[in-house]
Residue frames relative to the residue before (quaternion, step in Angstrom):
aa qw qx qy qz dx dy dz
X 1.0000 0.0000 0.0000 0.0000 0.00 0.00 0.00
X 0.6360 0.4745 -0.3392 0.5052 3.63 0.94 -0.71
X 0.6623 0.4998 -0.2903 0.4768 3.89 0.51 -0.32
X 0.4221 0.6497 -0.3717 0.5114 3.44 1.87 -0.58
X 0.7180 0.5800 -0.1376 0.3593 3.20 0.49 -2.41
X 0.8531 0.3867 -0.2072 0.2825 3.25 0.61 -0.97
X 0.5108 0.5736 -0.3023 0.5645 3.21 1.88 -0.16
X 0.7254 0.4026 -0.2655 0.4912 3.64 1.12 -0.13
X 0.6928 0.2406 -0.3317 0.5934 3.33 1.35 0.78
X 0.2149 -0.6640 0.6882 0.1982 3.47 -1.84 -0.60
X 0.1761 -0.7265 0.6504 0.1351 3.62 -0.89 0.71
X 0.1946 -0.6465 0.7353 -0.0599 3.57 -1.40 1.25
X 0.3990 -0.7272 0.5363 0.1560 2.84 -1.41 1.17
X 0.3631 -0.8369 0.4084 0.0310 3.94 -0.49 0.98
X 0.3427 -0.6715 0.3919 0.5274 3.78 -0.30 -0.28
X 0.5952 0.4799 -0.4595 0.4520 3.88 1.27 -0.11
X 0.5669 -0.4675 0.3887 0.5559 4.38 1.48 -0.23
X 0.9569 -0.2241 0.0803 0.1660 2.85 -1.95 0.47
X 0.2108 0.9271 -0.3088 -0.0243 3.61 0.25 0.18
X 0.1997 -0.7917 0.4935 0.2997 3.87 0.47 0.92
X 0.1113 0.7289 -0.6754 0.0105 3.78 -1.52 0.31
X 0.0354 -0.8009 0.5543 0.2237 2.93 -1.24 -0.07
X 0.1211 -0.8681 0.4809 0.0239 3.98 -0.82 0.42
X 0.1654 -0.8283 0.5161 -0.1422 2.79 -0.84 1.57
X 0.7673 0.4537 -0.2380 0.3857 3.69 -1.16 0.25
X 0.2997 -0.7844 0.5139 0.1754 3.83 -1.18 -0.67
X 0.7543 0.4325 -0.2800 0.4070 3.24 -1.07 0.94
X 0.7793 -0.2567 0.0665 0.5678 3.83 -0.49 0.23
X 0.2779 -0.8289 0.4562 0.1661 3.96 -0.62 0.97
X 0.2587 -0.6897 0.6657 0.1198 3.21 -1.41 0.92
X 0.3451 -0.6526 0.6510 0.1769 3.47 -1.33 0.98
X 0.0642 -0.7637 0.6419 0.0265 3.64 -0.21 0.51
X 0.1946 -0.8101 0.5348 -0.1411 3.61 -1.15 1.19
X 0.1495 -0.9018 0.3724 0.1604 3.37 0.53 1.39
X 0.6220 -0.5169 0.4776 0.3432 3.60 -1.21 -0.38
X 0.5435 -0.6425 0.4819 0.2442 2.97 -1.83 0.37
X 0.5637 -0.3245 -0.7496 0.1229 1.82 -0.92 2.20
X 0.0388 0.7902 -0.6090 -0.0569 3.93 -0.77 0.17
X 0.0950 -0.6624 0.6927 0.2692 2.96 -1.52 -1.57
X 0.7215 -0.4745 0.1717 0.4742 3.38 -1.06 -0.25
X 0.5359 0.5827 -0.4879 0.3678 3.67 1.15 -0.17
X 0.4335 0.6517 -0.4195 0.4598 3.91 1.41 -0.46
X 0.7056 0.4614 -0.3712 0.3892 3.41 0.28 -1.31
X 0.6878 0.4487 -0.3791 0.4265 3.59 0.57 -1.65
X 0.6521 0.5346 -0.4120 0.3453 3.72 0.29 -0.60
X 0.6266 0.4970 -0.3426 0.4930 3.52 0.98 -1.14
X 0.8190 0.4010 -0.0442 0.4080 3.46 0.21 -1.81
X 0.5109 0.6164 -0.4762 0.3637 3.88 0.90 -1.09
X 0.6574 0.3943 -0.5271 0.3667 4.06 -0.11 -0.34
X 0.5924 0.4898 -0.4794 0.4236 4.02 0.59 -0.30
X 0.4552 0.5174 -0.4866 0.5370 4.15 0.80 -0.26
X 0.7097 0.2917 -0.3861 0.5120 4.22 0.08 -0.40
X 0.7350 0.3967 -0.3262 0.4428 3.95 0.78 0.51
X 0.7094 -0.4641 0.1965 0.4927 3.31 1.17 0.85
X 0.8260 0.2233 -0.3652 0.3667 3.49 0.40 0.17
X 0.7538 -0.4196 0.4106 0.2952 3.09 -2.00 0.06
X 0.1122 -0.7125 0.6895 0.0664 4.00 -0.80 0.41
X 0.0614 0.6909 -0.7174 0.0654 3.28 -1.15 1.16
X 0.2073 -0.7620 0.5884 -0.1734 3.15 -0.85 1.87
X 0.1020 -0.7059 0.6998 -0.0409 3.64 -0.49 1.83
X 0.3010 -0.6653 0.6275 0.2705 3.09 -1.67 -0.10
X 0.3341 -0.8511 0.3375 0.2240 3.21 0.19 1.20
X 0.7367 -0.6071 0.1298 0.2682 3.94 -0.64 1.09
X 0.6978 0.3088 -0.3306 0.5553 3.16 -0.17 1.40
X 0.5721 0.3993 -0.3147 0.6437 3.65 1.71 0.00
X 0.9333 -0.1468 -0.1539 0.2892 2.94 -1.59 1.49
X 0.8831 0.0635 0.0421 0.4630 3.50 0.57 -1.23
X 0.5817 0.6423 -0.1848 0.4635 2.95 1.78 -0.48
X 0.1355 -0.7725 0.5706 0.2436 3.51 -0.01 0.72
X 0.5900 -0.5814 0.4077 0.3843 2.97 -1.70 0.71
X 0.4864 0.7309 -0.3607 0.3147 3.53 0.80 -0.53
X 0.4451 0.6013 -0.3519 0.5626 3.97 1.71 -0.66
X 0.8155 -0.3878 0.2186 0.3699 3.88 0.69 -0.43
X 0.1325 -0.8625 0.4828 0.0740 3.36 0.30 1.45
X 0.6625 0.2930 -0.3871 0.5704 4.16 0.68 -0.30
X 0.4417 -0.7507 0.4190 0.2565 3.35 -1.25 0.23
X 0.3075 0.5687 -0.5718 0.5050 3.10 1.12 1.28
X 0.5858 0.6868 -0.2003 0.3809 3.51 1.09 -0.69
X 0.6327 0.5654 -0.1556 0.5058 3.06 1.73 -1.76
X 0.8366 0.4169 -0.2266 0.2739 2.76 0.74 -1.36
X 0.1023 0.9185 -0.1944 0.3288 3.09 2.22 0.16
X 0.8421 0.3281 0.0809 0.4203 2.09 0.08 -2.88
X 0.4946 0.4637 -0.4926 0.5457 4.39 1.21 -0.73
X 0.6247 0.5212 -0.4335 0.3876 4.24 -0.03 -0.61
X 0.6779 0.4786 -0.2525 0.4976 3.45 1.05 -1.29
X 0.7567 0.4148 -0.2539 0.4368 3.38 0.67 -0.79
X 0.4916 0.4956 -0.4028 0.5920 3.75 1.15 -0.19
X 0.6413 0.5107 -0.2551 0.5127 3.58 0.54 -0.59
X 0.3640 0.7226 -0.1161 0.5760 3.31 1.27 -0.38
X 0.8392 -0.0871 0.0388 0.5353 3.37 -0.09 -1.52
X 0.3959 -0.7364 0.3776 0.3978 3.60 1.44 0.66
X 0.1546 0.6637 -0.6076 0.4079 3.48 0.55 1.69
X 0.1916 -0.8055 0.5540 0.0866 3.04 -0.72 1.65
X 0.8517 0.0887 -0.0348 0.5153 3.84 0.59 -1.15
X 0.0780 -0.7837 0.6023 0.1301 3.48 -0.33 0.66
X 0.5631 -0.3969 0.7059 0.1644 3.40 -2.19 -0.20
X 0.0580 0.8534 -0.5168 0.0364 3.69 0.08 0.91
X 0.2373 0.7213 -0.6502 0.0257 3.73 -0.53 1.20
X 0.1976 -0.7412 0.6374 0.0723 3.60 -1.33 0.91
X 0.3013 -0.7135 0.6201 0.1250 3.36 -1.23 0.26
X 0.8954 -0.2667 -0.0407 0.3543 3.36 -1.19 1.17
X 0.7564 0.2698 -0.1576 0.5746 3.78 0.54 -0.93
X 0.5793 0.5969 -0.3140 0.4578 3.65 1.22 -0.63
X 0.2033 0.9486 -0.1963 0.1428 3.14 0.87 0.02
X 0.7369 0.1650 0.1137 0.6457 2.67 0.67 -1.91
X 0.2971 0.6138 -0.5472 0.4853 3.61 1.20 0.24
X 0.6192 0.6189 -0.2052 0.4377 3.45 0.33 -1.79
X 0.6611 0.6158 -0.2215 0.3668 3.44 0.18 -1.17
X 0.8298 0.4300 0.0193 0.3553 2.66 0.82 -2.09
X 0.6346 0.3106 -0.2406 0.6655 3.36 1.63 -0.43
X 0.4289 0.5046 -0.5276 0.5320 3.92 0.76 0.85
X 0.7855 0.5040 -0.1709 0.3159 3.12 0.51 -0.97
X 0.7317 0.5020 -0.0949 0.4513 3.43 1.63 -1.74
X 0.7478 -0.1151 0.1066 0.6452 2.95 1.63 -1.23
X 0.3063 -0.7460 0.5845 -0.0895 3.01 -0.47 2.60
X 0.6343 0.3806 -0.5108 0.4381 3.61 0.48 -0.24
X 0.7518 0.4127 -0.3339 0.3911 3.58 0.07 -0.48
X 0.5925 0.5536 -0.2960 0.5048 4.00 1.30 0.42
X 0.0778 -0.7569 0.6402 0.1056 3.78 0.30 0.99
X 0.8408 -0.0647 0.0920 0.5295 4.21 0.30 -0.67
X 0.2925 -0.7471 0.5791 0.1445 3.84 -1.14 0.37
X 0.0040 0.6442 -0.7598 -0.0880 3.82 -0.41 0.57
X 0.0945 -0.6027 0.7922 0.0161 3.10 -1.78 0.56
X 0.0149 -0.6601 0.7509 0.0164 3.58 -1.54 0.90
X 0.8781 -0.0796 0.0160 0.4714 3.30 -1.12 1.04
X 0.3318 0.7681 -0.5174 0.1796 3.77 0.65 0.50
X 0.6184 -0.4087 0.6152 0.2685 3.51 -2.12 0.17
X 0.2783 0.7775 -0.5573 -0.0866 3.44 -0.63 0.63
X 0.7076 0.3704 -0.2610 0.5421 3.26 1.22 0.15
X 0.5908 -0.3354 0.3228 0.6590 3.88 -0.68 -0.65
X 0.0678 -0.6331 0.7704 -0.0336 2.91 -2.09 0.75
X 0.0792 -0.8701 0.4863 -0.0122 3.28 -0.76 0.97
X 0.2424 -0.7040 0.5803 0.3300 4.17 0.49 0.57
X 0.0712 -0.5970 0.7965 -0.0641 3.05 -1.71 1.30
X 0.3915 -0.7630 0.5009 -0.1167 2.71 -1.32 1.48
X 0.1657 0.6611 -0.6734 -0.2864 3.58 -0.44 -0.07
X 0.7725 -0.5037 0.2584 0.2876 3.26 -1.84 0.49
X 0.5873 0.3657 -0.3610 0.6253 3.81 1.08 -0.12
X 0.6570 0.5035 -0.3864 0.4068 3.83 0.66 0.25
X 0.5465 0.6514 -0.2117 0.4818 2.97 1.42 -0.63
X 0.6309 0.6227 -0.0735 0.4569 3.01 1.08 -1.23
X 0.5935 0.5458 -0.2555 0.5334 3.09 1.58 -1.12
X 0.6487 0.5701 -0.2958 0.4082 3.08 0.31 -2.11
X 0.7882 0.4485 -0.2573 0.3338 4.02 0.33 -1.07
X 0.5665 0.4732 -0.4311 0.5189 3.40 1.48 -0.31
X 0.6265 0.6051 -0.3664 0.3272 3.49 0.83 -0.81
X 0.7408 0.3586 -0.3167 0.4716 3.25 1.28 -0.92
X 0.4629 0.5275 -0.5867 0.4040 3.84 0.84 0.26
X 0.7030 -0.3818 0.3888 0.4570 3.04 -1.96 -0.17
X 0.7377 0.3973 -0.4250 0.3425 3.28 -0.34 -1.08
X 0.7784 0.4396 -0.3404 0.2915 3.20 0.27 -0.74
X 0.5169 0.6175 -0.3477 0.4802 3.48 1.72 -0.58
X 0.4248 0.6249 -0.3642 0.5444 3.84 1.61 -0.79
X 0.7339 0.5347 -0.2171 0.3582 3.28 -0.13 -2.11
X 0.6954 0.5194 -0.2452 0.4319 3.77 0.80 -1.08
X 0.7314 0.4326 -0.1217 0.5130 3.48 1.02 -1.14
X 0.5109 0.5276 -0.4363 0.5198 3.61 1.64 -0.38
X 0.6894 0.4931 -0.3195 0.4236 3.87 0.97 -1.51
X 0.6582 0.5969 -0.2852 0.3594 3.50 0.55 -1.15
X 0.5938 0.5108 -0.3060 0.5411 3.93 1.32 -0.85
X 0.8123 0.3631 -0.0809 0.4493 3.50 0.31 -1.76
X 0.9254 0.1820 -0.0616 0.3267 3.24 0.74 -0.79
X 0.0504 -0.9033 0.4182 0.0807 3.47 2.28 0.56
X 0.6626 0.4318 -0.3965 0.4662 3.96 0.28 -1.17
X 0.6545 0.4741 -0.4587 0.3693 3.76 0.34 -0.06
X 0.5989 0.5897 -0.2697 0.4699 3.51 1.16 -0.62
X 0.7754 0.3109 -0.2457 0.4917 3.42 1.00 -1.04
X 0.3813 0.7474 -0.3742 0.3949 3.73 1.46 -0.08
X 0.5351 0.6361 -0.2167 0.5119 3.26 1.60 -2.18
X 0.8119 0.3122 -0.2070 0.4478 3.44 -0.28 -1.84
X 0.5800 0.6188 -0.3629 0.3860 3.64 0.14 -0.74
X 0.6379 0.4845 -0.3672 0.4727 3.71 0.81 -1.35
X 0.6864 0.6927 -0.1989 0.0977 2.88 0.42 -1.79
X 0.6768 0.3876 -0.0554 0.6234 3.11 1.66 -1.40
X 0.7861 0.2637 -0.0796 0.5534 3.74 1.56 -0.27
X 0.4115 0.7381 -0.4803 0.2349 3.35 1.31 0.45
X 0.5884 0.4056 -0.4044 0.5708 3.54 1.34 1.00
X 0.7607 0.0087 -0.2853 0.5829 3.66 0.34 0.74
X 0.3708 -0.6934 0.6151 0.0579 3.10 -1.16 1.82
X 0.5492 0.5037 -0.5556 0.3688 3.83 0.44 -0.06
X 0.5859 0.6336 -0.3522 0.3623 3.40 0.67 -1.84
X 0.8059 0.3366 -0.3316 0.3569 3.17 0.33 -2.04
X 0.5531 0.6691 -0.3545 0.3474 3.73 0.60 -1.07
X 0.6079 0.5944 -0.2242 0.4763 3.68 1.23 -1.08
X 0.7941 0.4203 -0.1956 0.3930 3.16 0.66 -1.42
X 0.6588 0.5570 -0.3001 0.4069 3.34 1.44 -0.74
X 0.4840 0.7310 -0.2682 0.3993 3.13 1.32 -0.60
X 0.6204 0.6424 -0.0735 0.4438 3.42 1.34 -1.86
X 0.6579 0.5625 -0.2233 0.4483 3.09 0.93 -1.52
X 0.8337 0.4871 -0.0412 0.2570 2.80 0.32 -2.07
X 0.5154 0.6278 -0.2321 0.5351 3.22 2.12 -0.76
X 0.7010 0.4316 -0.1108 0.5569 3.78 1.41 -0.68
X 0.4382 -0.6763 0.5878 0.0713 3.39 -0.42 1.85
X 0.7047 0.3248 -0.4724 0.4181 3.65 -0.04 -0.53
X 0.8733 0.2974 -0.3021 0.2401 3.38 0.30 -1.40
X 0.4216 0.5227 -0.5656 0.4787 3.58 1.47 0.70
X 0.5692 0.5519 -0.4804 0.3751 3.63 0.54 -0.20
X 0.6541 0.5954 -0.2844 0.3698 3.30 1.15 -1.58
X 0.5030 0.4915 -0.3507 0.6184 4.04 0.99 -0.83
X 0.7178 0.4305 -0.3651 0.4076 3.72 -0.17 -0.20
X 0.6951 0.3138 -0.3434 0.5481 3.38 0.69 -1.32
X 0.7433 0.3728 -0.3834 0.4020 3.87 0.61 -0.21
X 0.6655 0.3403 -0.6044 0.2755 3.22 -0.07 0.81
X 0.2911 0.8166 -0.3323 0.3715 3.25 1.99 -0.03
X 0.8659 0.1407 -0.2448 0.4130 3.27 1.38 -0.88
X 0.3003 0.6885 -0.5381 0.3823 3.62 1.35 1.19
X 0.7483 0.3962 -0.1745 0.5026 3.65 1.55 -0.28
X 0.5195 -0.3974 -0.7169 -0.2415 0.81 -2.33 0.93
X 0.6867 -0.5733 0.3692 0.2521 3.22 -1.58 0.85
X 0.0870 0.8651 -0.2985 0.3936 3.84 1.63 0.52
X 0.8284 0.2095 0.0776 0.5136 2.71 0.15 -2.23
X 0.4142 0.6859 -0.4521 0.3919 3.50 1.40 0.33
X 0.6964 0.6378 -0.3188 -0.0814 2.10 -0.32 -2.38
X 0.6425 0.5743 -0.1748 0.4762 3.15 0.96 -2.54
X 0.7603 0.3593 -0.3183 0.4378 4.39 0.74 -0.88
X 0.4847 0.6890 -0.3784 0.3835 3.78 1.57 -0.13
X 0.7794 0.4426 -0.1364 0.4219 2.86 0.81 -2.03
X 0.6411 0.4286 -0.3720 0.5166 4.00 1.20 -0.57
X 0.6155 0.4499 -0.4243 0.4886 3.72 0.95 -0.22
X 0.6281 0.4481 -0.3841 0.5071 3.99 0.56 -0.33
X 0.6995 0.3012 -0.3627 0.5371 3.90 1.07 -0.29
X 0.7777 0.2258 -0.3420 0.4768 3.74 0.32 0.08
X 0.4790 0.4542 -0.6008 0.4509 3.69 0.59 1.29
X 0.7634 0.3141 -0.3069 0.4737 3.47 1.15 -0.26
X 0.5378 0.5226 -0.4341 0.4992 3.24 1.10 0.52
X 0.5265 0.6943 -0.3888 0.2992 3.64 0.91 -0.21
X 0.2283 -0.8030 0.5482 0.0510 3.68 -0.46 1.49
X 0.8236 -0.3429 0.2723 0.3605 3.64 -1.56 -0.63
X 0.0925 -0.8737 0.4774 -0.0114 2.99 0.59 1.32
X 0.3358 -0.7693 0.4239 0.3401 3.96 -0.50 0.83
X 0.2843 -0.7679 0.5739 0.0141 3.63 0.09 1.44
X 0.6363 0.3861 -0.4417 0.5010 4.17 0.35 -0.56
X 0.6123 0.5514 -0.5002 0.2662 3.20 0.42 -0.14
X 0.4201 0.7829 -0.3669 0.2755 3.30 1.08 -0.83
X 0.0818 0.8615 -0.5009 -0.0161 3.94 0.13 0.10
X 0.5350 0.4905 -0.5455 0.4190 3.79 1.09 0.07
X 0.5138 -0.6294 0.4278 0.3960 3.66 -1.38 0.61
X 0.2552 -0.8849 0.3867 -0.0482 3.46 -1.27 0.73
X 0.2213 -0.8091 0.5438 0.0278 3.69 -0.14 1.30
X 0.0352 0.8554 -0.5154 0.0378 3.09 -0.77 1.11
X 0.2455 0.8997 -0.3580 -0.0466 3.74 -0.38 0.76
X 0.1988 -0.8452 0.4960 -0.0092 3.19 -0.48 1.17
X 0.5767 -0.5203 0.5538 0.3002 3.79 -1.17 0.37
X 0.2400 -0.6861 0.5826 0.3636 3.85 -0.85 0.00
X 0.7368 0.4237 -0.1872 0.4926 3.76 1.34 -0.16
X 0.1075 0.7407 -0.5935 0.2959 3.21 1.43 0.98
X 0.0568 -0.7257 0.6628 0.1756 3.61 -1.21 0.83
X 0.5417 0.5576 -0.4510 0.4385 3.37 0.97 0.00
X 0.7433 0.3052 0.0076 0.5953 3.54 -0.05 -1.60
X 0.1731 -0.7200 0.6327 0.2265 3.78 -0.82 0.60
X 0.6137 -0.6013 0.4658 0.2116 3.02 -1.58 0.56
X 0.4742 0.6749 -0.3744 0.4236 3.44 1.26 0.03
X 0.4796 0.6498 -0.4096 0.4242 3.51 1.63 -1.37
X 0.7511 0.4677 -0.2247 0.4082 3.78 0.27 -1.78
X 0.5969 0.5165 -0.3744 0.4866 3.82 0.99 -0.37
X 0.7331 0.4986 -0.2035 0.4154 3.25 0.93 -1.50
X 0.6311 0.3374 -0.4107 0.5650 3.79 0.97 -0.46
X 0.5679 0.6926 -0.3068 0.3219 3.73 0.42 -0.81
X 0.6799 0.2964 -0.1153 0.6608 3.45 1.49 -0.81
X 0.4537 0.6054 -0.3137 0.5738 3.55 1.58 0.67
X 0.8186 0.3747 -0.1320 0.4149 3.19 0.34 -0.80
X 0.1560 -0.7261 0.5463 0.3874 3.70 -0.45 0.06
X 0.7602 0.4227 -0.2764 0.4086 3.98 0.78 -0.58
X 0.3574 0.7596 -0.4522 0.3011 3.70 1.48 0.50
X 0.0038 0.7743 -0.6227 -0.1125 3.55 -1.28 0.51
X 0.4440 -0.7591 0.4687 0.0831 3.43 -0.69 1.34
X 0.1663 0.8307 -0.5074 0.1573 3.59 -0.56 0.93
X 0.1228 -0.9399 0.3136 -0.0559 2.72 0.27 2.43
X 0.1625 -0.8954 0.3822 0.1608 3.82 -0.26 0.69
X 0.1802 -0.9022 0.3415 0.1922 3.48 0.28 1.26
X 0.8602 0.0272 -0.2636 0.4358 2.90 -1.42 1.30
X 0.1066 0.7605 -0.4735 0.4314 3.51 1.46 1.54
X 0.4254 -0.6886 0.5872 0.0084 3.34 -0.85 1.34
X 0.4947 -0.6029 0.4942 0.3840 3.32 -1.12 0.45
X 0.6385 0.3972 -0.3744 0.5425 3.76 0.74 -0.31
X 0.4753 -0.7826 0.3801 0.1309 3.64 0.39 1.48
X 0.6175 0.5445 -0.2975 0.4834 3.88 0.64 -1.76
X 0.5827 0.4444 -0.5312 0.4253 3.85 0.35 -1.67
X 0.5362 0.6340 -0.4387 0.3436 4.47 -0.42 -0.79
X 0.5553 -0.4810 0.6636 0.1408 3.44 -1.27 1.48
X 0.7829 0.1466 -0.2899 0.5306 3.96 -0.28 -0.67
X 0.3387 0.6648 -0.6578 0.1033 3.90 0.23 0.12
X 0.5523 0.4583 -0.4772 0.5071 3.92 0.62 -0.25
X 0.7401 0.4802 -0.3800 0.2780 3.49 0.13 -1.06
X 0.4004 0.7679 -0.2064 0.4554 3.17 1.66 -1.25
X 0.8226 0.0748 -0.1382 0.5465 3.47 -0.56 -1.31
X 0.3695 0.6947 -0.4742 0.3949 4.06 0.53 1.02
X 0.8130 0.3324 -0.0863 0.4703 2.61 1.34 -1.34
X 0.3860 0.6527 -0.3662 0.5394 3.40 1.70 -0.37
X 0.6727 0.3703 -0.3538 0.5340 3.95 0.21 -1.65
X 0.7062 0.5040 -0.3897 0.3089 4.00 0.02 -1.17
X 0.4971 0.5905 -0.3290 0.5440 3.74 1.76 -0.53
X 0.7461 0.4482 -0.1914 0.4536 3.35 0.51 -1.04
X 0.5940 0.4559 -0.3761 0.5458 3.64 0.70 -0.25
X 0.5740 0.6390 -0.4295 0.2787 3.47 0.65 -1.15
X 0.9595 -0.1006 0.0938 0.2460 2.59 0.98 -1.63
X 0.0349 0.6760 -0.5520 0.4870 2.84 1.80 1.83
X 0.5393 -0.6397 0.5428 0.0727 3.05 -1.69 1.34
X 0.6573 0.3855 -0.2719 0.5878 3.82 -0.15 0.99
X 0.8544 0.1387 -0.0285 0.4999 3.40 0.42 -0.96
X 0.5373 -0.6074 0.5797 0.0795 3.42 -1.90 1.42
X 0.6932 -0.3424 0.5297 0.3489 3.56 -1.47 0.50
C-alpha cells in the first residue's frame, strides 16, 4: 500500500519544508484539506468529483501525514504557512479552499493569514473551535487497539468483507437513541453501491495508520490547544456544511463559526452524520457546494 501512495503523489521541497501532494484536473484550483487522520489520497476521494466540473484539485498531505514531515508545521498557524509555501511552490496565486472535518482549522488559518490568496472557503463537517476527544476508559482502550497494527489490519479486513458492519458502527453512534432512524438509514446506505463502496474507499485512507500516527497525535494536541481565534475577521465568502447528527464534529462548531463570520452561509443537513455521503440529500448537497464554487472561482459562471 505504501508504494501504491507514493506513485499517487510527489513531494516538493517549499520554503516552510517538504511537502507531498498531489494534483489533478483543470481550471480554477481548489486546495482541499484532509481530516484527522488522512492524507492527500483523503482529499482526492472527498473532493476529486469537482476536477470532472472544470476545476483543478490540489491535494497536500498535511504535516505529519504520509510524506509530509511534521517538521513543515506542527501548530496550525504553521500549516497554514506551509499550503501558502506550497502554492508558492507551484506559483498558484488564488485558490478555492474546502477542508473537511479535522482540516479545519488549517482552513481557518489560511483565511485568516492569507486573505488575498482565498477567493471562498467550503467547509464539510469541520473543527472550528476547540475539540477535545473524550474518552471513556473501555473506549479508550478501543481507540488504542484501533491505532495498533492489528487492529488497523482488523478494521480494513471488516470494512472489505464486511462494510454493513462499519456503517451499523457509525450509524449507531449518531442514533444509538432512535432505532427507527438508525435502521432507516442503514437500509439507505446499504441499498446504494456507491456509498457502500465509499466506506471502503474511506477507511482505505486511515491506512496504514503508520504513516499517520505522528499527523494524528499533533492534530489531537493542537485541536485542544486551540484558543480565541479572531474568526470575523475572516472576509473570504464561506459555505459551510455540517450534519445536525455529527457524532464526531458537533454541530454547534457550524453554528458557532456561522455567527462568526459576516460572509458565511449555513447549510444544515438533518440528521447528517459526520461521514456526509451516508445522507438522502448527499446529491443535492454537493450541487450546492459545486454551485458555491462556480460562484466564485475566477473564470467561470454558475
Amino acid at each position: 500500500m505504501q508504494s501504491h501512495l507514493e506513485a499517487g503523489s510527489q513531494v516538493v521541497h517549499t520554503a516552510a519544508g517538504p511537502v507531498e501532494y498531489a494534483r489533478s484536473g483543470s481550471g480554477p484550483v481548489i486546495l482541499g484539506l484532509h481530516g484527522t487522520p488522512g492524507g492527500y489520497d483523503q482529499t482526492q476521494l472527498l473532493f476529486q468529483e469537482f476536477t470532472r466540473h472544470g476545476f483543478t484539485l490540489v491535494a497536500p498531505s498535511r504535516p505529519g501525514y504520509l510524506r509530509t514531515p511534521l517538521s513543515t508545521g506542527r501548530t496550525y498557524m504553521e500549516q497554514a504557512d506551509a499550503m501558502i509555501a506550497l502554492l508558492d511552490t507551484l506559483a498558484i496565486d488564488r485558490v478555492l479552499l474546502a477542508a473537511v472535518s479535522g482540516g479545519g482549522p488549517v482552513a481557518l488559518q489560511i483565511a485568516l493569514r492569507h486573505p488575498d490568496r482565498v477567493s471562498a472557503l467550503l467547509l464539510e463537517c469541520a473543527v472550528t473551535r476547540r475539540y477535545v476527544l473524550n474518552l471513556t476508559r473501555s473506549n479508550r482502550l478501543a481507540f488504542s487497539f484501533l491505532l495498533s497494527h492489528p487492529g488497523n489490519w482488523l478494521l480494513n479486513v471488516m470494512g472489505h468483507y464486511w462494510p454493513g458492519l462499519i456503517v451499523r458502527g457509525v450509524i449507531h453512534k449518531a442514533h444509538e437513541r432512535d432505532g427507527a432512524l438508525a435502521r432507516s438509514m442503514f437500509r439507505h446506505v446499504m441499498a446504494h453501491a456507491g456509498k457502500v463502496q465509499g466506506v471502503k474507499d474511506w477507511l482505505r485512507t486511515l491506512s496504514p495508520l503508520a504513516l499517520r500516527k505522528v499527523g494524528l497525535e499533533n492534530d489531537l494536541e493542537q485541536l485542544a490547544g486551540i484558543g480565541s481565534w479572531p474568526l470575523e475577521q475572516i472576509t473570504a465568502p464561506t459555505l459551510i456544511v455540517h450534519g445536525t447528527r455529527d457524532a464526531e464534529v458537533p454541530y454547534g462548531d457550524a453554528e458557532f463559526l456561522a455567527g462568526r463570520l459576516a460572509r458565511a452561509e449555513l447549510v444544515c443537513v438533518p440528521e447528517g452524520l459526520h461521514l456526509l455521503f451516508f445522507s438522502e440529500q448527499w446529491t443535492a448537497l454537493r450541487g450546492a457546494e459545486l454551485d458555491f464554487l462556480r460562484r466564485h472561482a475566477p473564470g467561470l459562471s454558475a
